[in-house]
C-alpha positions in Angstrom: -159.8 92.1 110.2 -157.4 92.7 112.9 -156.6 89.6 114.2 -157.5 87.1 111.4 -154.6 84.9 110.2 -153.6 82.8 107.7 -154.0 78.9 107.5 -151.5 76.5 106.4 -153.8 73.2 106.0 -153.2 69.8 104.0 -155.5 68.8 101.9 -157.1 65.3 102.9 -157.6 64.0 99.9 -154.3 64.4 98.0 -152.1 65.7 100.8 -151.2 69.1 98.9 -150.6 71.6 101.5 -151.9 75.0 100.8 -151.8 78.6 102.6 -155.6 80.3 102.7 -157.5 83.0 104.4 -159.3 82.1 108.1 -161.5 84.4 107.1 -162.5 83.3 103.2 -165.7 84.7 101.8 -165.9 81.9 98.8 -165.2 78.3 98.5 -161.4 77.0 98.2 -160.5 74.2 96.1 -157.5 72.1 96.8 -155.5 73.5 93.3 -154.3 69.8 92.4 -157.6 67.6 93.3 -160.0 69.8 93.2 -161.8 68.9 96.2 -162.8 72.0 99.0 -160.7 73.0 101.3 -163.1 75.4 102.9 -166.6 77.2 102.6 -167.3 80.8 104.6 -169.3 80.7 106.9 -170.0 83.8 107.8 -167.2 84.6 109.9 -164.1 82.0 110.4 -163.8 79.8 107.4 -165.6 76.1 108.0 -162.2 73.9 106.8 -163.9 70.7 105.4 -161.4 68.7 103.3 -158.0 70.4 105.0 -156.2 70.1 108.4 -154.2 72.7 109.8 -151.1 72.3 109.5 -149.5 75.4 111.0 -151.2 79.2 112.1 -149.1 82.0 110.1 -148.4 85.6 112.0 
């Protein structure tokens, strides 16, 4: 894990911004609508409702 990151991505449904893992091993709902952020994929997150927004150090 020594260069994953974390992701600051807006949610494209409700606009919420949230800060997640580039590396999640389970699904990420958006914590106002509900709808996923992102799903593993064995590796890298697959962001499917979110757009990055900014890459935190």
């Amino acid at each position: 894990m020594g260069d994953a990151k974390f992701l600051r991505v807006t949610c494209e449904d409700c606009g919420h911004v949230a800060i997640i893992f580039e590396r999640a091993s389970t699904q990420i709902p958006c914590s106002v609508c509900g709808a996923t952020l992102a799903r593993p994929a064995g590796g890298k997150a697959e962001l499917v409702g979110s757009t990055i927004t900014d890459v935190l150090e």
